[in-house]
SETORDO-153830 format. One line per 3 residues: number of its first residue (from 1); for each residue x, y, z of C-alpha. Coordinates in Angstrom, 2 decimals. Layout:
// residues N
NUM> X/Y/Z | ...
//
This chain:
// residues 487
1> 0.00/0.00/0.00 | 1.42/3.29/-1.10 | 1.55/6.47/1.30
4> -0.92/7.85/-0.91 | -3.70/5.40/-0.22 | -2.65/5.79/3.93
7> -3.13/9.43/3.67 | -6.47/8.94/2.07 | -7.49/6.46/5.03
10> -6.02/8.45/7.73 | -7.89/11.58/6.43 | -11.27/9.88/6.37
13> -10.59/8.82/10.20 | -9.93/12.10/11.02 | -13.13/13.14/9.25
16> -15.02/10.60/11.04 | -14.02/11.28/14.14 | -14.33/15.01/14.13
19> -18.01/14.11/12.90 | -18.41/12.07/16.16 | -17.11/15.22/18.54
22> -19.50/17.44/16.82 | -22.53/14.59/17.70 | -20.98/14.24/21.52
25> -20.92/17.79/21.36 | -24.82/18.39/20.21 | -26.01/16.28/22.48
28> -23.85/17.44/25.68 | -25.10/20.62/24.77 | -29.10/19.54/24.68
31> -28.03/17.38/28.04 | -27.41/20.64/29.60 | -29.92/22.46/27.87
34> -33.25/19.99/27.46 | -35.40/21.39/24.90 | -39.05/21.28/26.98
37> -41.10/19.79/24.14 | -39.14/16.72/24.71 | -39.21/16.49/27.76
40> -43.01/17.63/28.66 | -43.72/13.92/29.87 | -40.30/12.31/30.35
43> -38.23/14.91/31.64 | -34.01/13.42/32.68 | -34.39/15.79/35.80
46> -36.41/15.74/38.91 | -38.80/18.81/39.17 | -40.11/17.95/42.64
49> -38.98/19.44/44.97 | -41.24/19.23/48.34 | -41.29/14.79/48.56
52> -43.97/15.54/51.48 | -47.18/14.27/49.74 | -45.13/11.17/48.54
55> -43.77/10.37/51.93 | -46.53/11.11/53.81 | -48.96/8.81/51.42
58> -52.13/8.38/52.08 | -52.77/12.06/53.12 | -54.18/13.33/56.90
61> -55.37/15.96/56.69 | -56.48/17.48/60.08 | -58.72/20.53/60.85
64> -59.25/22.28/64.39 | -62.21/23.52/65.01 | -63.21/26.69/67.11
67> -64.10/24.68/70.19 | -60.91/22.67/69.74 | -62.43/19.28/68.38
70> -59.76/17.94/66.30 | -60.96/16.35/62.61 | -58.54/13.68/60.81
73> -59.30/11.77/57.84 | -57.68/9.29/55.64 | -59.66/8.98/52.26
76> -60.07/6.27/49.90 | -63.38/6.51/47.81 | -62.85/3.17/46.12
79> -63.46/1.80/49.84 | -67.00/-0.25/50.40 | -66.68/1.15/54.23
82> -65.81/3.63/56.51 | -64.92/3.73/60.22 | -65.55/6.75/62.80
85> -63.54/6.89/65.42 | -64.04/9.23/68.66 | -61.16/9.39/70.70
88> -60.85/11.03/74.28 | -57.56/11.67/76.24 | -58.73/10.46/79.11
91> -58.81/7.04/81.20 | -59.09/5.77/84.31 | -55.58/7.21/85.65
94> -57.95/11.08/85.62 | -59.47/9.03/88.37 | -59.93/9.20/92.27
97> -59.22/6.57/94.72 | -62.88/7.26/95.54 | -64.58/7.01/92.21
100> -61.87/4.61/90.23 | -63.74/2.56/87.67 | -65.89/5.63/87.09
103> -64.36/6.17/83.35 | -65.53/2.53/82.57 | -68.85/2.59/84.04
106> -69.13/6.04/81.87 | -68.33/4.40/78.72 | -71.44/2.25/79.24
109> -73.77/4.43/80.34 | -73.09/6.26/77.33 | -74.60/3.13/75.10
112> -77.30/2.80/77.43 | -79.49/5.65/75.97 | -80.10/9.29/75.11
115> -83.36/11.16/75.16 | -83.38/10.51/71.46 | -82.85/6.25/71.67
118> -83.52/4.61/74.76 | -82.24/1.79/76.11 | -80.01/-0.64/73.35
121> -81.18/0.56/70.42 | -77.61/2.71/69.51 | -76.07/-0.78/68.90
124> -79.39/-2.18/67.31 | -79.37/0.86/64.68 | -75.82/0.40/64.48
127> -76.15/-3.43/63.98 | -78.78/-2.77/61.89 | -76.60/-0.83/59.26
130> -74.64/-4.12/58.88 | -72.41/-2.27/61.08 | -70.07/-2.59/64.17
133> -70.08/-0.24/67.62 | -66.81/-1.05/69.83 | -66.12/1.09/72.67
136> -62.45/0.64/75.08 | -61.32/2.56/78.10 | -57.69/1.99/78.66
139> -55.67/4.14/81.49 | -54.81/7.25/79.03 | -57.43/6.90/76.27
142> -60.91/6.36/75.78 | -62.29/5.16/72.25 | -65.46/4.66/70.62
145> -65.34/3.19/67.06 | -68.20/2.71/64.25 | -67.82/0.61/61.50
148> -70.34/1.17/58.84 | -70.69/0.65/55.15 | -69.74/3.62/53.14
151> -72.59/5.61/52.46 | -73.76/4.99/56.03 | -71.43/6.85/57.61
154> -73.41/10.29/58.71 | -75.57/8.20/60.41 | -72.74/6.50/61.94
157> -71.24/9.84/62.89 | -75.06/11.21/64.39 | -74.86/8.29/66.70
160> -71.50/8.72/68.38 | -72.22/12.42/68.85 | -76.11/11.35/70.36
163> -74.06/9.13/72.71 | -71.49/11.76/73.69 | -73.98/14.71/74.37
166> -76.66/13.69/75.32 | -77.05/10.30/77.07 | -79.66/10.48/79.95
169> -77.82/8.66/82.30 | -81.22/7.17/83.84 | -80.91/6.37/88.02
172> -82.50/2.81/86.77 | -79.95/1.83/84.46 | -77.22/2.56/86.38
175> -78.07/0.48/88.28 | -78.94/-2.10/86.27 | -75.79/-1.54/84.16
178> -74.47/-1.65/87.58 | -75.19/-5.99/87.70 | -73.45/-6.08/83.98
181> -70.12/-4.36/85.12 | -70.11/-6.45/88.49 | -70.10/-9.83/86.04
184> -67.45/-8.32/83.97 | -65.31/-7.37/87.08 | -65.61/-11.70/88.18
187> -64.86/-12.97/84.24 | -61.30/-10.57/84.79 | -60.38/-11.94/87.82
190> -60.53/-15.73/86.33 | -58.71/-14.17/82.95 | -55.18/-14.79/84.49
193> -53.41/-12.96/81.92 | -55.52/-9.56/83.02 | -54.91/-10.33/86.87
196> -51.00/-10.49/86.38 | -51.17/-7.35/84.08 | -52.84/-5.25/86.83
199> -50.69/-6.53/89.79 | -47.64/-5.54/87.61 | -48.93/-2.39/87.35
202> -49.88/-1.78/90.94 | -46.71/-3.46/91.67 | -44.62/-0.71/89.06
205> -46.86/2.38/89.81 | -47.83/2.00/93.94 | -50.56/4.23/95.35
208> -51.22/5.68/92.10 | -53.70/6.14/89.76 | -51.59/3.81/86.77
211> -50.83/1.15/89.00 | -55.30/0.81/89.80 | -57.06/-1.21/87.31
214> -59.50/0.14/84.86 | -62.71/-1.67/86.12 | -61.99/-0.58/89.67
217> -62.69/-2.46/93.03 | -66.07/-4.05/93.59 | -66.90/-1.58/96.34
220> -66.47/1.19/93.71 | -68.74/-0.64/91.36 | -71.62/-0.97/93.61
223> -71.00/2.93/94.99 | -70.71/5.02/91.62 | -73.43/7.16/91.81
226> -75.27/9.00/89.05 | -73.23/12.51/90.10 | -69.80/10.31/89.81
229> -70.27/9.37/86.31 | -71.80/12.91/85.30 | -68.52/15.22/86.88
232> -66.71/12.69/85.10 | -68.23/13.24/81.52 | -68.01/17.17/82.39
235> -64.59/17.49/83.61 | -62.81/14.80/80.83 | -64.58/14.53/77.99
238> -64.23/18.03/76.75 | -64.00/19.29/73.16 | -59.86/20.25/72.98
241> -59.43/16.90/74.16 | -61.43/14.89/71.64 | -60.34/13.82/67.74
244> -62.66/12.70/65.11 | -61.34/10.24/62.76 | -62.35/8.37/59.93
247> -60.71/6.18/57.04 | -62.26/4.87/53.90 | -64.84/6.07/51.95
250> -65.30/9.50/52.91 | -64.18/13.53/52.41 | -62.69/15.27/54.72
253> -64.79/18.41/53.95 | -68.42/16.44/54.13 | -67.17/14.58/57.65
256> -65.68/18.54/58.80 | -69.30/19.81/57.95 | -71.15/17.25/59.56
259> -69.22/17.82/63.48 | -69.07/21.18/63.05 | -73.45/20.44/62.89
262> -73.42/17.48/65.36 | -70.83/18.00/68.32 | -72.11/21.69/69.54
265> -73.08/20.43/73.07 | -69.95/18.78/74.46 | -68.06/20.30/77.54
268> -65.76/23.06/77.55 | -64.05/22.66/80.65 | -60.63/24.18/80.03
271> -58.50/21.62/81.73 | -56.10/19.32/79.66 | -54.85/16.03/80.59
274> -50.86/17.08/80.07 | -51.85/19.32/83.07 | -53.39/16.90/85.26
277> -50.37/14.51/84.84 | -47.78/17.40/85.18 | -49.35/18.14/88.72
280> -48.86/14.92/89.73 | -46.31/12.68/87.44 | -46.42/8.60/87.83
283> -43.11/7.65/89.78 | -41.90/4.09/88.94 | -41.61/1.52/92.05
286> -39.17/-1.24/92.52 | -41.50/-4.02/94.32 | -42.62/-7.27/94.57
289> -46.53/-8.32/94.72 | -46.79/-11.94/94.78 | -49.39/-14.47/95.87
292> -48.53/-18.17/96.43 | -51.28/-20.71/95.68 | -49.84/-23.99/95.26
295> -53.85/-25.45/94.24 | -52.96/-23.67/90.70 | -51.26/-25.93/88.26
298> -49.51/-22.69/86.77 | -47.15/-19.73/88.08 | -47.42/-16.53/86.60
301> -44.93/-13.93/87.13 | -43.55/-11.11/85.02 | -40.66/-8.40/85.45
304> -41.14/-4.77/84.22 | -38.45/-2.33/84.04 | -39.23/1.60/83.31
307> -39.40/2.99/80.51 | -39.70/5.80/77.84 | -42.87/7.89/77.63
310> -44.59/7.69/74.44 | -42.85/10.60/72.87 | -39.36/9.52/74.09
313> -36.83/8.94/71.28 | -36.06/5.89/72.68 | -39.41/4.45/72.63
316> -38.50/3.58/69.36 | -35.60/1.24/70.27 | -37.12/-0.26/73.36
319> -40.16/-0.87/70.44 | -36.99/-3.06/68.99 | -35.99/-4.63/72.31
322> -39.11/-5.98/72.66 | -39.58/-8.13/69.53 | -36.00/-9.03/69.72
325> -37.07/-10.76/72.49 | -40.15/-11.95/70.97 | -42.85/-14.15/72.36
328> -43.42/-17.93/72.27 | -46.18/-20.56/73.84 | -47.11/-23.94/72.92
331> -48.75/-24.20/69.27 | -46.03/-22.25/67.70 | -42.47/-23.40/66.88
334> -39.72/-22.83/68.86 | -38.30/-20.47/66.37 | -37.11/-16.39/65.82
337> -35.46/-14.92/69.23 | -33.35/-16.52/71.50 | -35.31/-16.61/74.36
340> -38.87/-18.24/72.26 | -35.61/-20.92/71.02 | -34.48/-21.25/74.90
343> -37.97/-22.14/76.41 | -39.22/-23.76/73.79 | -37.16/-26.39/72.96
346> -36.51/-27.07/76.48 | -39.83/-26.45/77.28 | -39.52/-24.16/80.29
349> -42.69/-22.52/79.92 | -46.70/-22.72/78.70 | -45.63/-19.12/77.37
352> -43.98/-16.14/77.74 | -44.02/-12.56/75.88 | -41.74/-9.07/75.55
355> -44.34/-6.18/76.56 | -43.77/-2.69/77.01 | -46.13/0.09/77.75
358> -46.08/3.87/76.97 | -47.54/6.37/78.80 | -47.26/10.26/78.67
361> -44.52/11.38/81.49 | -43.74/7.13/82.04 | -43.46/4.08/80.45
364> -42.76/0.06/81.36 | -40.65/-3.11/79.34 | -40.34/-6.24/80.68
367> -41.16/-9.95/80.22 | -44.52/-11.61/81.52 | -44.41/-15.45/81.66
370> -46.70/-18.87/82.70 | -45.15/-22.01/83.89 | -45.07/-25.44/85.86
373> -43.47/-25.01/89.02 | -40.75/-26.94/88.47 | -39.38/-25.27/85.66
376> -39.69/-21.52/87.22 | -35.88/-21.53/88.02 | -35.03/-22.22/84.99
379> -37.07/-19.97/83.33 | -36.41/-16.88/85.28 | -32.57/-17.04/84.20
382> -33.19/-17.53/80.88 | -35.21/-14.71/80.82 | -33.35/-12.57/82.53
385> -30.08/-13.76/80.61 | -31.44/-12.86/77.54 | -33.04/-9.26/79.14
388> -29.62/-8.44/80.51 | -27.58/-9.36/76.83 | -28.94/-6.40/75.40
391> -26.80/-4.36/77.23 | -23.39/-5.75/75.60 | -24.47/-8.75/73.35
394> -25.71/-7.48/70.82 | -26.23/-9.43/67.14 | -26.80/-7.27/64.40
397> -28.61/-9.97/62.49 | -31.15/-9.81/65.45 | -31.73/-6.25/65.31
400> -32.76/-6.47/61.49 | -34.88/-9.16/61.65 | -37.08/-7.25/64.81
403> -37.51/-4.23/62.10 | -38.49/-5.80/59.57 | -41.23/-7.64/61.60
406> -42.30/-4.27/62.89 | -42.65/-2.70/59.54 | -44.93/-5.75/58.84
409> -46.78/-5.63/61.37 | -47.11/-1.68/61.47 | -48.04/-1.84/57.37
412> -50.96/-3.67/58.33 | -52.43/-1.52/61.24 | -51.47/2.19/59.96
415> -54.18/3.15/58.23 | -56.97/2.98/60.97 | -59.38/5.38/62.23
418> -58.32/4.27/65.54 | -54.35/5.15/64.87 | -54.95/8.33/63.19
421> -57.16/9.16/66.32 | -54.51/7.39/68.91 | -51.36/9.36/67.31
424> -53.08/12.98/67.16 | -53.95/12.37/70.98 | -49.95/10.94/71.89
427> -47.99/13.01/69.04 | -50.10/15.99/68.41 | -49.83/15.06/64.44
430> -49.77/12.32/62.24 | -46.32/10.27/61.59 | -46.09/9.03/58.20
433> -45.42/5.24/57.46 | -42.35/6.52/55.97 | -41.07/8.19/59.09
436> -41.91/5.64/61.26 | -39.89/3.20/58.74 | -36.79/6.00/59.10
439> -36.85/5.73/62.99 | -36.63/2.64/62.99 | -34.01/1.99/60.37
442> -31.96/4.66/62.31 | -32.15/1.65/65.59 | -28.61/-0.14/65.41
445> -26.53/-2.65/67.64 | -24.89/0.80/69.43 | -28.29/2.07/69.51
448> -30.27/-0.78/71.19 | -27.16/-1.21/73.91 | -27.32/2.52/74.90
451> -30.79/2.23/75.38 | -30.86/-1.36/77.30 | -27.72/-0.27/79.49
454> -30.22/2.89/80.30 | -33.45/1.11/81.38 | -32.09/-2.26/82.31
457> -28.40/-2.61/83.74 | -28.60/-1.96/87.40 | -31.78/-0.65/87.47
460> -34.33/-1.61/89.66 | -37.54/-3.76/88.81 | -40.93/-4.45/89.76
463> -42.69/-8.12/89.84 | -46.14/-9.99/90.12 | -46.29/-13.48/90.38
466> -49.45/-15.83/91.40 | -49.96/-19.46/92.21 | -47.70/-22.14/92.57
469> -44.50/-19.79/93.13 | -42.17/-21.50/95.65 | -39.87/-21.83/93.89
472> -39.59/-18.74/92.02 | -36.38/-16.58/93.00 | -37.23/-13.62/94.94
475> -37.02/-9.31/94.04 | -33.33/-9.47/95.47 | -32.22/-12.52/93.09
478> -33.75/-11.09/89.86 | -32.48/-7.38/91.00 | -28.83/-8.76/90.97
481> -29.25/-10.02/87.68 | -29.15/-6.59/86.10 | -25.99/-5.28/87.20
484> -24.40/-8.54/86.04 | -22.82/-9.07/82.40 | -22.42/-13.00/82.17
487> -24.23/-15.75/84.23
//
């Protein structure tokens, strides 16, 4: 080949390849500069800015009104129902040692009849609707709940607020209602799991109004008076301490305009419930309340620590803590945490399950348990081996596998009436899935010791135990146990 013919070849390189820069050129330039007519549906560059509505998915959207009745909804229109949710900050720890079990014995008065329905018929027109009425008084919250189908719904809504204003609170069925609460106060005391529950409580919170049980004693029962249950309704159940919720099929603006018709009678008392516990905060007590009856063929026992309030950071970790110790009883498999492996497979127990409690200033983690009496030695130090290794054996495989079972379990009970109306009373707003995902993914090995070496090493504990207990250590033996890194 001549030099001719490579002078030729190189020259039509050259050609080609200054060609190519002017292409790479072109379309660096439109890179930079995107004509908009291309890009009108498909544009290369993000142009949101404010992620909110995304992260936040499905939208709450609240409204105060002027009497300071909150109003939260969730919408979905393709929804064949709707739930209403009324939900008071109050319980029975607003109580008096005089009148505790008065919250309770309000909640059914309010179902016994108004001027407008006597007697049953608010859960006969409820029932009627193909609906559901559930009502709940827990220590901090009160909760009333109608499940309807979706176009039933302001009816649904006219109901709760008949029940909330203007309930008669007849001398006759108190008194009859009276028999009905009595009956439910003798099925809890043979529900085992409730009795050890409420001793841990009076055990953790002594001579206050958390550590007394909801129902109340029976000589409270038979005493609540008419008066009782009516400064009860006026001091607690107040408008500013009240939200309105509802999920499925409805609009916030219709469900706005119908309590801003319906709930004009409730009380205005002025007082809020963060006042009433400031005045006089729950202090935690280290104590033992047990009761030995060796006629039972099962001991009960559990062990609470303190813990964070509800809005405590760390509520989030000791949310973690628990399910890494999990729970475990007879028809599952011994399988997940440590501990369900430990009792399980050597079969130390008929059960036994992580709790922890939140309340506003307060809060409680611990272990509650069931088992034969020979086996309660054993039990007790595996449980409180595996309590005490969060505070310096840590696995990180552990830690994952409790969030991801939380963000199960919290994907399937977030969008609720009663959540929306639970978080608004706790948080003041609504935490997005999202967020509550973030927290959580922010809990790590360092994380979960820091927070078990705060609530757990050395600190003190309280106990309940029941039945056939001999031979369950006592407060000083399961006290040492915290302060002490390997068994």
């Amino acid at each position: 080949m001549n030099n001719d013919c490579v002078a030729v070849r190189l020259k039509s390189k050259l050609k080609q390849l200054e060609s190519d820069a002017v292409r790479l050129k072109s379309k660096l330039k439109r890179l930079e500069n995107p004509d908009p007519r291309f890009l009108k549906y498909n544009s290369l560059y993000p142009t949101l800015t404010d992620h909110t509505s995304i992260l936040a998915y499905p939208e709450t959207r609240v409204t105060t009104l002027p009497n300071g009745l909150r109003v939260a909804t969730e919408s979905n229109l393709a929804s064949h129902m709707t739930t209403v949710c009324v939900s008071i900050d109050t319980g029975s720890r607003f109580e008096t040692e005089e009148t505790n079990g008065v919250a309770h014995y309000l909640e059914h008065m309010l179902h016994r009849g108004t001027l407008k329905r006597p007697g049953d018929d608010l859960f006969e027109e409820i029932e009627n609707m193909g609906g559901q009425l559930d009502v709940a008084t827990s220590r901090e919250q009160t909760v009333y709940t109608a499940k309807v189908m979706a176009g039933d719904w302001p009816k649904a809504l006219e109901i709760l607020s008949d029940m909330l204003q203007n309930s008669t609170f007849d001398e006759k069925q108190i008194n009859d209602e009276r028999h009905t609460i009595m009956d439910e106060w003798v099925e809890s005391k043979n529900a085992l799991n409730y009795v050890l529950f409420d001793r841990l409580q009076a055990a953790a919170f002594q001579h206050d109004p958390l550590g007394w049980t909801v129902l109340g004693p029976a000589r409270n029962i038979m005493d609540m008076t008419k008066k009782d249950i009516q400064d009860y309704h006026s001091t607690h159940y107040a408008a500013h301490r009240m939200v309105i919720s509802a999920s499925g099929a409805v609009k916030h603006e219709d469900i706005v305009e119908q309590v801003n018709k319906m709930f004009t009678q409730l009380p205005t008392n002025p007082i809020t419930s963060t006042q009433l516990v400031e005045n006089k905060p729950a202090i935690f007590t280290g104590s033992e309340n047990r009761q030995r009856d060796d006629e039972k063929p099962y001991a009960y026992f559990g062990i609470l620590f303190k813990g964070p309030s509800v809005t405590d950071p760390d509520a989030v970790a000791v949310l973690v803590m628990r399910t890494m110790l999990g729970s475990w009883d007879k028809t599952t498999e011994p399988k997940g945490s440590q501990l369900a492996r430990i009792v399980g497979i050597d079969e130390l127990t008929e059960y036994v399950t992580a709790v922890n409690h939140h309340y506003k200033e307060t809060g409680l983690f611990g272990v509650y348990a069931a088992a034969k009496p020979d086996r309660l030695d054993d039990l007790a130090s595996a449980i409180m081996q595996e309590i005490s290794k969060l505070c310096y054996q840590v696995a990180e495989e552990d830690v994952m596998r409790a969030k991801n079972q939380l963000k199960f379990l919290l994907h399937k009970e977030q969008h609720k009436a009663e959540e929306i109306g639970r978080q608004l009373l706790d948080y003041g707003r609504r935490i997005p899935l999202a967020e509550f995902f973030a927290r959580l993914d922010a809990v790590n090995v360092a994380t979960i010791k820091r927070v078990a070496n705060k609530y757990i090493f050395d600190q003190d504990i309280a106990i309940a135990a029941f039945g056939p207990v001999k031979l369950l250590p006592d407060h000083s033996w399961f006290r040492s146990r915290t302060s002490m890194l390997h068994f």
